[in-house]
Every structure is written in C-alpha cells, then in structure tokens.
N, CA, C and O of each residue as an XYZ file, in Angstrom:
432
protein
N     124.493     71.599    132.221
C     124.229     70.306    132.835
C     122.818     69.861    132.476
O     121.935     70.716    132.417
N     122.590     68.788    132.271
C     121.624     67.906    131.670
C     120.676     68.140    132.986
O     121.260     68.375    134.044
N     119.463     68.096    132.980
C     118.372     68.516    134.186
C     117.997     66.556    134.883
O     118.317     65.551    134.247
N     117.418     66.546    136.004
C     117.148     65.165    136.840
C     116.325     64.478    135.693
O     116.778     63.439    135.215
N     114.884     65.107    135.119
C     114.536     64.264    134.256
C     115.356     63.896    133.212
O     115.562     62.690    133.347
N     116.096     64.439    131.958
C     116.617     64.186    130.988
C     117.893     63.520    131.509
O     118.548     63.314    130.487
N     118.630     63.050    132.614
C     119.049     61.881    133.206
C     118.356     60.681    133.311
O     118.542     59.681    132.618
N     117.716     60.794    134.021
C     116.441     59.724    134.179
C     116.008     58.983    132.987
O     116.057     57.753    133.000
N     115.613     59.587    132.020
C     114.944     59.439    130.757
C     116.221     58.424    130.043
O     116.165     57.348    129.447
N     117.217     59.212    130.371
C     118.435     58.620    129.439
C     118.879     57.099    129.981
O     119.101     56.020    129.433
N     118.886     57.561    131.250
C     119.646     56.279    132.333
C     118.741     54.897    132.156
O     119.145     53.743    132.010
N     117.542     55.342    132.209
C     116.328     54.203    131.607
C     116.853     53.004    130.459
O     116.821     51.782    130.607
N     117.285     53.699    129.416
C     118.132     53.015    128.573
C     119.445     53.042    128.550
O     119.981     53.111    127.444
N     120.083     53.006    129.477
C     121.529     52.950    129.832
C     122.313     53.742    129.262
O     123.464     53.354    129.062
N     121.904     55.097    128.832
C     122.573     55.726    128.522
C     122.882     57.132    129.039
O     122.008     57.985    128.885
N     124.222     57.523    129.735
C     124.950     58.223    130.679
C     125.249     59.815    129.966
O     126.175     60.027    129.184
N     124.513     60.586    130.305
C     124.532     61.849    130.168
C     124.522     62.755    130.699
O     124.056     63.860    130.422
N     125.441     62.095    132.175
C     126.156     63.076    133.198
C     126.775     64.300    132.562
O     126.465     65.469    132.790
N     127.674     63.864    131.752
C     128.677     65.035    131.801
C     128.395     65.857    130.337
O     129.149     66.248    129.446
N     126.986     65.917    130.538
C     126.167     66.770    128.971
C     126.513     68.117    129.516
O     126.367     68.285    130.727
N     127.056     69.327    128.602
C     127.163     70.629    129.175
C     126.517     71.646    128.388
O     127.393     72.156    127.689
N     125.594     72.091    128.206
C     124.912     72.913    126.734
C     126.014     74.031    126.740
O     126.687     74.435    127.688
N     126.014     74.458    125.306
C     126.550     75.581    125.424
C     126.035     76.307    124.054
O     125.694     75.453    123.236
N     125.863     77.820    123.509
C     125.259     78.331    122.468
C     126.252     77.715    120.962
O     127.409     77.295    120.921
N     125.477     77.846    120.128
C     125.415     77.424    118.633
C     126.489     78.412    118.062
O     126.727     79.620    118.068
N     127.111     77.013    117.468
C     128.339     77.796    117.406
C     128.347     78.479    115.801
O     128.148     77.543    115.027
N     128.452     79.325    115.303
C     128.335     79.647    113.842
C     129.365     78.816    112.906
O     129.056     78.233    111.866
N     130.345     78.866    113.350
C     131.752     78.144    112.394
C     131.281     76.631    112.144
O     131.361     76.179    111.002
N     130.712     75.717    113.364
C     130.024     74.569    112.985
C     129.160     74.467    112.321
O     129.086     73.543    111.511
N     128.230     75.388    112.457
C     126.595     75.463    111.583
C     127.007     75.275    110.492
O     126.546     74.299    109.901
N     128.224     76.290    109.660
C     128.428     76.468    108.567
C     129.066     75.385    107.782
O     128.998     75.185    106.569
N     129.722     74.700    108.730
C     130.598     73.210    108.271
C     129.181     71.953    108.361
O     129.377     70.775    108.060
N     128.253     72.305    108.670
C     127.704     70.893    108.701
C     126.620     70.701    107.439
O     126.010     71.483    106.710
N     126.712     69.106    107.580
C     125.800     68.618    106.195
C     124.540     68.503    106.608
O     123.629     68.734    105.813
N     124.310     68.168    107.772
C     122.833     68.482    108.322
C     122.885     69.138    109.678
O     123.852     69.170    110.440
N     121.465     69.752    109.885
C     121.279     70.695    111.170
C     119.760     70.254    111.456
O     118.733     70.692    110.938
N     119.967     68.962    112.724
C     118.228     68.783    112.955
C     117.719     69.559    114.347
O     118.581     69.602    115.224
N     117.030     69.891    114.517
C     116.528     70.808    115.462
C     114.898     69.700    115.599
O     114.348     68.788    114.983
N     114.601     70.928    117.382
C     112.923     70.040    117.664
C     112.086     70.703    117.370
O     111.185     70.145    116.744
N     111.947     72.046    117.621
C     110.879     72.836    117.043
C     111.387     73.812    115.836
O     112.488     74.144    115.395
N     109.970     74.113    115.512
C     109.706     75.269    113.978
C     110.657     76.603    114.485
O     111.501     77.013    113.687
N     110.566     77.043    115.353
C     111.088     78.226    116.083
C     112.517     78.105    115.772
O     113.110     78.784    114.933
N     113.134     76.993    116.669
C     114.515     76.922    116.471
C     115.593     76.889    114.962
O     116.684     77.393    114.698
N     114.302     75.732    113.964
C     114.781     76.015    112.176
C     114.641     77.839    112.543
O     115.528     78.508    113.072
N     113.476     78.276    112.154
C     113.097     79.442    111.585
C     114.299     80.409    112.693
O     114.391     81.478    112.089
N     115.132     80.503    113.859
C     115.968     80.707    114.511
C     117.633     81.059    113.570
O     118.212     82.115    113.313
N     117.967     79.553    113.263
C     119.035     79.367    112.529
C     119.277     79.822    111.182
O     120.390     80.054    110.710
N     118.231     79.930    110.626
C     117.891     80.292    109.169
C     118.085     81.080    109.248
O     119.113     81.419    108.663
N     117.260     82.245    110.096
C     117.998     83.790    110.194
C     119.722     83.877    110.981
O     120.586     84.745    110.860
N     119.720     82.698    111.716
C     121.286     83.078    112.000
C     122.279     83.005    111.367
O     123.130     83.889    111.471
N     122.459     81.853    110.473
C     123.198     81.300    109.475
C     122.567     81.159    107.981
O     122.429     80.057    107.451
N     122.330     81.947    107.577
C     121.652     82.123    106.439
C     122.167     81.023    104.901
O     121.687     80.759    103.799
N     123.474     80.643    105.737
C     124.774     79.912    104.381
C     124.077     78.758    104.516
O     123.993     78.028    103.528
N     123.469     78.388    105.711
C     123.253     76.854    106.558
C     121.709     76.878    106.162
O     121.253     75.865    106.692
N     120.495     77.652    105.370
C     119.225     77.705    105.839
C     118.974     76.137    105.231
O     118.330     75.419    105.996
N     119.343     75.601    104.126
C     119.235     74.825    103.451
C     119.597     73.328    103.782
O     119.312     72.305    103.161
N     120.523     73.557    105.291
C     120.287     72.511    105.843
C     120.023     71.891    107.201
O     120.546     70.909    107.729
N     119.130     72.669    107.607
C     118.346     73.205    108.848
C     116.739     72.282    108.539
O     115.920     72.712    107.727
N     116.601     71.484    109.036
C     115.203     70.335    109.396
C     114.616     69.712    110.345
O     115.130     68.805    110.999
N     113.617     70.108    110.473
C     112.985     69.177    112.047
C     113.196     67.750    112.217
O     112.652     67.008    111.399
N     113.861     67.274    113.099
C     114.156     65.966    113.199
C     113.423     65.088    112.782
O     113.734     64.065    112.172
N     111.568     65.767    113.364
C     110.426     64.934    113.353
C     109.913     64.851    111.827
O     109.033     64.110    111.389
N     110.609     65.703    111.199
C     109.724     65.803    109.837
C     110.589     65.431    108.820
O     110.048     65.095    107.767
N     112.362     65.396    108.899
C     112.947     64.720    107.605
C     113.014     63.488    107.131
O     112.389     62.780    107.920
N     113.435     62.858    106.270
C     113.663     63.727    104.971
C     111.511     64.122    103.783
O     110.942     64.939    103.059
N     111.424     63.485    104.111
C     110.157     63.130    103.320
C     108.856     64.390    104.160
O     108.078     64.961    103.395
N     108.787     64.628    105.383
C     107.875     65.042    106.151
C     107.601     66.460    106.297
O     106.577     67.007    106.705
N     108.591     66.913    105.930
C     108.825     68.677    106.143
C     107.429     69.777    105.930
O     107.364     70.949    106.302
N     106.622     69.158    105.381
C     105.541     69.868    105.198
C     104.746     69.474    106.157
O     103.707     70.097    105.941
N     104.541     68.602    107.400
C     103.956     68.345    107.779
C     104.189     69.013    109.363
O     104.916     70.001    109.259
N     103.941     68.857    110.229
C     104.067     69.245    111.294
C     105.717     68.904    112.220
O     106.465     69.780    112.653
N     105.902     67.616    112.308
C     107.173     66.946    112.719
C     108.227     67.413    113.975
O     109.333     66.973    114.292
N     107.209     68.730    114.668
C     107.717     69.143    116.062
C     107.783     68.086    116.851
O     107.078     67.079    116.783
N     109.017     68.423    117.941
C     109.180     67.356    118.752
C     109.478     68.651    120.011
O     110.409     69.453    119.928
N     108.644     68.624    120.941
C     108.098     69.878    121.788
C     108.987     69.934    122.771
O     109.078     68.868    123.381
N     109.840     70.990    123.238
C     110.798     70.575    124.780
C     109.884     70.272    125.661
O     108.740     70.587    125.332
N     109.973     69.926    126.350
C     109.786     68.857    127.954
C     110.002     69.494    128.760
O     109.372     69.315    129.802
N     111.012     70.569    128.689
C     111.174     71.212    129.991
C     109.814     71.906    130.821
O     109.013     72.736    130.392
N     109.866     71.321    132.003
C     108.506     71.755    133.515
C     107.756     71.490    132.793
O     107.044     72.350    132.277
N     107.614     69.607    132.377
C     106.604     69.174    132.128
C     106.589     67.928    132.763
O     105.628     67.170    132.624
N     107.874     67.552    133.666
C     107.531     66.100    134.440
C     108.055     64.877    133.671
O     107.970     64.888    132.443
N     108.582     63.840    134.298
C     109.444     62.821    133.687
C     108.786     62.405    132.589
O     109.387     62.356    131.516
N     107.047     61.933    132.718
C     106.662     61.459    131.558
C     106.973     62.011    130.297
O     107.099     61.181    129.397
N     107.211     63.825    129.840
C     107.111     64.121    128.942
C     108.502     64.396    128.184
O     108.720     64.881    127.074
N     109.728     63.706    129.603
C     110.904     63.868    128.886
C     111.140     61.989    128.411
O     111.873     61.646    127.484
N     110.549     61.260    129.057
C     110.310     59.619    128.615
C     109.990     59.760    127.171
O     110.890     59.547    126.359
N     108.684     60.130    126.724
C     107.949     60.200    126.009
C     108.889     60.819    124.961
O     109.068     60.221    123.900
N     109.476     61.948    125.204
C     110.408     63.150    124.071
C     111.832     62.010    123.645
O     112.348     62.028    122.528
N     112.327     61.001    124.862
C     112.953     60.349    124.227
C     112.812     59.375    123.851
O     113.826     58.759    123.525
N     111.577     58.768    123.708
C     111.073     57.672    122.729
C     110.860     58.160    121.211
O     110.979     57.456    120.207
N     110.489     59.642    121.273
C     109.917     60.365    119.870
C     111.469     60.500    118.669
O     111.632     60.232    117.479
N     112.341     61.037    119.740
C     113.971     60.961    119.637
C     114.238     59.913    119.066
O     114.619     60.221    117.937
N     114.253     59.122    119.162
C     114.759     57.598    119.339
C     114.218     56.876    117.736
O     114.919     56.248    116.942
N     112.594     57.261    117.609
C     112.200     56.574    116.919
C     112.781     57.295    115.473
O     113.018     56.638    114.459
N     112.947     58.667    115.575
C     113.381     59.231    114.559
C     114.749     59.276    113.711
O     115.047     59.374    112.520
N     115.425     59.155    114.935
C     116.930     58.662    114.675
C     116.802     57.575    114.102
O     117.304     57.567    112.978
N     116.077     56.150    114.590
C     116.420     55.364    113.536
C     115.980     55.057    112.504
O     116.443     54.219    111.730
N     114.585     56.010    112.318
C     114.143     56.066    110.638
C     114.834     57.026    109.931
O     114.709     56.896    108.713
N     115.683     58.164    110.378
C     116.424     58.631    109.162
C     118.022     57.780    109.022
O     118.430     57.689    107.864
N     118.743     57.288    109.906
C     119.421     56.797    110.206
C     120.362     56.437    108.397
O     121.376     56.843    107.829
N     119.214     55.442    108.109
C     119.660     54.897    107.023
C     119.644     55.894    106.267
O     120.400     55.478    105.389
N     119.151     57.576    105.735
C     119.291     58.049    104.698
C     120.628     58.761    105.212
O     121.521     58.963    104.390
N     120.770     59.091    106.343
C     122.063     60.099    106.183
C     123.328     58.591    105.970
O     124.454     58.859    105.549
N     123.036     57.417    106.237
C     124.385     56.449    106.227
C     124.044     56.638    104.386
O     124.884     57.372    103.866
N     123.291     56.258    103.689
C     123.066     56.799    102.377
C     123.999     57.786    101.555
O     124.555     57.679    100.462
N     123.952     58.762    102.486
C     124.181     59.994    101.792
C     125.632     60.257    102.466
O     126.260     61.233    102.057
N     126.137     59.530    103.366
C     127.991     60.004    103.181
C     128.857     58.750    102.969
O     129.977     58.413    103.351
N     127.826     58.152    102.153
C     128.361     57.102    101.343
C     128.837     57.346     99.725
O     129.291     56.410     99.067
C-alpha cells in the first residue's frame, strides 16, 4: 500500500493511487523488458547483479538517455515529510516527460 504522503503527493494532481500494492521484482519481467528505470545508484547497481541478462537496460530515471554519467539520483522520500514526497514527484514528472519522446522514438 502506497504510504499517506505518496497519496497526497499524487492526489494533488489528481492522480489516484489507492490501490498501489508493491510487491518484489519480478525476474521473468526484468528479463522481458526494453527498459528498467530505477531512482537510485544502489537499486541499478542491485539489478545488475540480479539480472545480469537485463544489466544493459537498467538506468536512472534522473540521468537517461544522455545523463548517465552524471549524478541523476532521484532520492526516496520515505520519513522525510510531504514536502520531500511533493518535491520527488515533481522530479518524477519532469523526467518522464523529457524522456517520454525518446522511448515513443524507439518503439516506433
């Protein structure tokens, strides 16, 4: 279940993420997908050792396609207070729609 802030954060922009349920990473998907964006360095450097087939397409949200050398963490929020899950989904937000156009690009 999605926590009060990361409701909040979402509901702000009308978007309903009641019935969000996490659950662990599934290997059979990892291996089927064309991209794998993650928020922190930890979580790539995580998957890479988990799915080793997948390392190649494992990227920080904040840093693809062009940025990867650069820093491009996008930090969890968790027990840090609404501002920093506001803030995490503005960072979200802005990133999605600057890669947006390369992945519509690329399964074209």
């Amino acid at each position: 279940m999605a926590s009060a802030d990361s409701l909040a954060a979402c509901s702000e922009q009308t978007i309903d993420i009641s019935g969000h349920i996490s659950r662990p990473v599934d290997y059979e998907e990892l291996k089927q997908s064309d991209f794998i964006f993650v928020m922190e360095a930890y979580q790539k450097q995580y998957l890479q050792m988990f799915v080793p087939d997948a390392s190649e397409r494992v990227f920080l949200l904040g840093a693809w396609p062009a940025l990867e050398g650069k820093r491009g963490e996008i930090p969890d929020p968790l027990g840090r207070g609404f501002g920093e899950y506001r803030r995490n989904f503005k960072f979200i937000e802005h990133h999605i729609d600057r890669i947006l156009p390369y992945l519509l690009a690329e399964t074209m």
